[in-house]
ZADO-1210 file (C-alpha; in nm, 4 decimals, padded with zeros to 6 digits):
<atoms>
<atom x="10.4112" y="-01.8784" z="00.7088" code="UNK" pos="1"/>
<atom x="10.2709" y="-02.2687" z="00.6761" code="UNK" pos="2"/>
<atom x="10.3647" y="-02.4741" z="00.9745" code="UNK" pos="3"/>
<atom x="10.5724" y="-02.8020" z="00.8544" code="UNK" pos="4"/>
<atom x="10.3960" y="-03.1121" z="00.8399" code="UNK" pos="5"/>
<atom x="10.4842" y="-03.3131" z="01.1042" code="UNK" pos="6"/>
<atom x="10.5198" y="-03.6638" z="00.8919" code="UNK" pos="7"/>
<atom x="10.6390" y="-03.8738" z="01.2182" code="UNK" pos="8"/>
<atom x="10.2888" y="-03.8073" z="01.3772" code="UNK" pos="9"/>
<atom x="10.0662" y="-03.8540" z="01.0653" code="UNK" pos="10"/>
<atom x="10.2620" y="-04.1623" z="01.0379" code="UNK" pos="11"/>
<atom x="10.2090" y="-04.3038" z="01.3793" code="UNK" pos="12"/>
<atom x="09.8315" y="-04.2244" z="01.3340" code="UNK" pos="13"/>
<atom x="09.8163" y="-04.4072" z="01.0324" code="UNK" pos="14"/>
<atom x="09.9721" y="-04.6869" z="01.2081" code="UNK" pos="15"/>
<atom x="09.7847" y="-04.6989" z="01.4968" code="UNK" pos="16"/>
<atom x="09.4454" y="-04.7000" z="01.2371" code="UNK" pos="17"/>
<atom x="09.6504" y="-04.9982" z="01.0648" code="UNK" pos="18"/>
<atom x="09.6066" y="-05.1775" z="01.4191" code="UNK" pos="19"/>
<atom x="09.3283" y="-05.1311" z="01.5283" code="UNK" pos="20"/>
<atom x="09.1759" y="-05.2636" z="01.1773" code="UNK" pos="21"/>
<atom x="09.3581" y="-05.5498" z="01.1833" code="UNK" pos="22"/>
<atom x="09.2704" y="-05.6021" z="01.5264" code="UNK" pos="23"/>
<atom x="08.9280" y="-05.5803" z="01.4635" code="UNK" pos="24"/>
<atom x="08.9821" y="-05.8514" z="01.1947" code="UNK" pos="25"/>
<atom x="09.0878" y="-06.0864" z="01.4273" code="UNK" pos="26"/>
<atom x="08.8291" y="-06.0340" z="01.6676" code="UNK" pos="27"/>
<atom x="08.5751" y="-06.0935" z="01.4047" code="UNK" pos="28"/>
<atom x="08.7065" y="-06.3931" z="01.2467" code="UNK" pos="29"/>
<atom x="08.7131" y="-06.4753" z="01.5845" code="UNK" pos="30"/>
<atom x="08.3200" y="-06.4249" z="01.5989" code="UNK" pos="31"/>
<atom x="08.2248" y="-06.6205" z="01.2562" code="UNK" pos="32"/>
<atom x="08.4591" y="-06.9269" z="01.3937" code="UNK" pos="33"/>
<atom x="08.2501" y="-06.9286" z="01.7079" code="UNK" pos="34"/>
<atom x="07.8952" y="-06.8100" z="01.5398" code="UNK" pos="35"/>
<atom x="07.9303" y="-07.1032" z="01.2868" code="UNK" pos="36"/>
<atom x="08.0385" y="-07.3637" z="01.5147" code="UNK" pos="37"/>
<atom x="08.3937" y="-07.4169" z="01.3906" code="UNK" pos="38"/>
<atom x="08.5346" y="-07.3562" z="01.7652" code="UNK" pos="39"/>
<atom x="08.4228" y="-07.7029" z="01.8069" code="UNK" pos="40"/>
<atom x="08.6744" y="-07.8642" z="01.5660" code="UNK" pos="41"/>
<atom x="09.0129" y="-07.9458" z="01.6438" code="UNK" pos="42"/>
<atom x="09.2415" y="-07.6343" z="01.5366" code="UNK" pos="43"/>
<atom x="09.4554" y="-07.8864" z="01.2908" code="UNK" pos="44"/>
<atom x="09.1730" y="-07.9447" z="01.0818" code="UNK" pos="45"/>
<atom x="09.0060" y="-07.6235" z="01.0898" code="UNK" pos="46"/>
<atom x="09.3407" y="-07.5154" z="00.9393" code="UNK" pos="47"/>
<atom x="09.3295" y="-07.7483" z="00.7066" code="UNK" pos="48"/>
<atom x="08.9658" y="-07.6656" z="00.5926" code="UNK" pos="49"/>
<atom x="09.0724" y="-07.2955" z="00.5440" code="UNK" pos="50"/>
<atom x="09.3878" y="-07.4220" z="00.3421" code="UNK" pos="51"/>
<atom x="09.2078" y="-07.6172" z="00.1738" code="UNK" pos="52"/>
<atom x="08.9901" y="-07.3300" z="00.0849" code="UNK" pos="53"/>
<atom x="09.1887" y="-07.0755" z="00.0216" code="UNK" pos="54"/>
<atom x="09.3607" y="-07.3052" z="-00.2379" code="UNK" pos="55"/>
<atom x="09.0363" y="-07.3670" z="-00.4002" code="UNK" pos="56"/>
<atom x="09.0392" y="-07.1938" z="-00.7523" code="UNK" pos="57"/>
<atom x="08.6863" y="-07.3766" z="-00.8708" code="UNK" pos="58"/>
<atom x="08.4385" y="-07.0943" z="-00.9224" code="UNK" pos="59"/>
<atom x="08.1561" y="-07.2644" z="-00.8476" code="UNK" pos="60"/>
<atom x="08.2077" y="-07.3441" z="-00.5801" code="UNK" pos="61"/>
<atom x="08.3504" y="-07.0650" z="-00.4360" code="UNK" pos="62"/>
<atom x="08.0288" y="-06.8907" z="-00.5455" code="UNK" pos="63"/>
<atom x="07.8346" y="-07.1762" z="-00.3296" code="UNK" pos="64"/>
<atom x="08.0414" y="-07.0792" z="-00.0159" code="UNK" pos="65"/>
<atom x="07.9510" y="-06.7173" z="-00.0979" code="UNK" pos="66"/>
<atom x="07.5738" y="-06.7574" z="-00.0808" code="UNK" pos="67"/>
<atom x="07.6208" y="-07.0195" z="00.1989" code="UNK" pos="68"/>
<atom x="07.7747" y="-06.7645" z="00.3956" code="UNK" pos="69"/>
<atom x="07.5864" y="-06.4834" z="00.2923" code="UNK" pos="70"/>
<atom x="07.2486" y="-06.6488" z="00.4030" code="UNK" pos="71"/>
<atom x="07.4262" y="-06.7624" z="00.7330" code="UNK" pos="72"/>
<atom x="07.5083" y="-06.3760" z="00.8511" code="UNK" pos="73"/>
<atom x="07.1226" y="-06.2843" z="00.7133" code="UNK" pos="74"/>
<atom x="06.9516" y="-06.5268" z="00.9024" code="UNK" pos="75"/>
<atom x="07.1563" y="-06.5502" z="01.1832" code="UNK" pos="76"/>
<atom x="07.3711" y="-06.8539" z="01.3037" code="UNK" pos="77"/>
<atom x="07.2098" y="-07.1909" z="01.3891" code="UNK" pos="78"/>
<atom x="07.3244" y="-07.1023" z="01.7526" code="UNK" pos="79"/>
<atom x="07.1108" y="-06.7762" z="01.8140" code="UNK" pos="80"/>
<atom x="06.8520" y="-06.8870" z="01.5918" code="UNK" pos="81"/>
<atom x="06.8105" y="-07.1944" z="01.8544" code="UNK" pos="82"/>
<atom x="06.8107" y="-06.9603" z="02.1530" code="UNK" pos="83"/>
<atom x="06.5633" y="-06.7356" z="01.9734" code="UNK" pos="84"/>
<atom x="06.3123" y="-07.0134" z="01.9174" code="UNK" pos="85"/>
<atom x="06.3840" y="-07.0896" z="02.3188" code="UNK" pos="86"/>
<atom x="06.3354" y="-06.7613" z="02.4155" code="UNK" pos="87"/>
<atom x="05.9919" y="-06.7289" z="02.1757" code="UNK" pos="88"/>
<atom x="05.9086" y="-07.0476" z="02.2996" code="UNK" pos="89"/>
<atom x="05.8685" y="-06.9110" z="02.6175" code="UNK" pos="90"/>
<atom x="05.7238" y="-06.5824" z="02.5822" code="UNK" pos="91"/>
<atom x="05.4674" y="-06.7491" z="02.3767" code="UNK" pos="92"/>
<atom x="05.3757" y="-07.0268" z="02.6635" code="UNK" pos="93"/>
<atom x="05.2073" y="-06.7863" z="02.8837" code="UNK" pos="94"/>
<atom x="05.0157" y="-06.6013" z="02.6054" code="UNK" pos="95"/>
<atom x="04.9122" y="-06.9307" z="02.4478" code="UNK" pos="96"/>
<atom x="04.7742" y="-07.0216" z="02.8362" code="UNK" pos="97"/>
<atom x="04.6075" y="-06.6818" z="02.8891" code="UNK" pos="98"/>
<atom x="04.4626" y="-06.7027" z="02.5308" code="UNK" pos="99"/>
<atom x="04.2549" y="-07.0339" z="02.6581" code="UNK" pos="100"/>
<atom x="04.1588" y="-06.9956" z="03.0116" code="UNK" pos="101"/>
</atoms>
């Protein structure tokens, strides 16, 4: 004979998924606010950016902000790129001295 299906636990599973996703979405709009600088900006008018945004219906430029952002996340943001060239600039000091002595 089939067991019944226990519905109250598949649904607090789901839930719990439902949560944790969400919760994840936070945390990385979270991490693209910081990455990109916008944790700098007073919270009324990053609000009002987003708003303004959201509200935005003009295709072209919508598809602007798309490539804009999708060249940000491949090359990095301005932020890591400018500890990267730090960091490079350092390892390459004491090759560049070793190289000429």
């Amino acid at each position: 004979m089939r067991r019944p299906r226990d519905y109250d636990a598949e649904l607090k599973v789901l839930t719990n998924k439902a949560k944790h996703l969400k919760d994840r979405k936070i945390l990385q709009l979270g991490e693209v606010a910081i990455a990109s600088g916008a944790d700098q900006m007073p919270v009324e008018q990053l609000a009002g950016a987003l708003l303004a945004a959201a509200e935005n219906k003009d295709a072209t430029t919508t598809e602007a902000w798309r490539k804009r952002g999708a060249a940000f996340f491949q090359e990095g943001s301005p932020r890591s790129r400018g500890a990267a060239r730090s960091d490079s600039r350092c390892a390459q000091a004491p090759d560049s001295s070793a190289a000429s002595s």
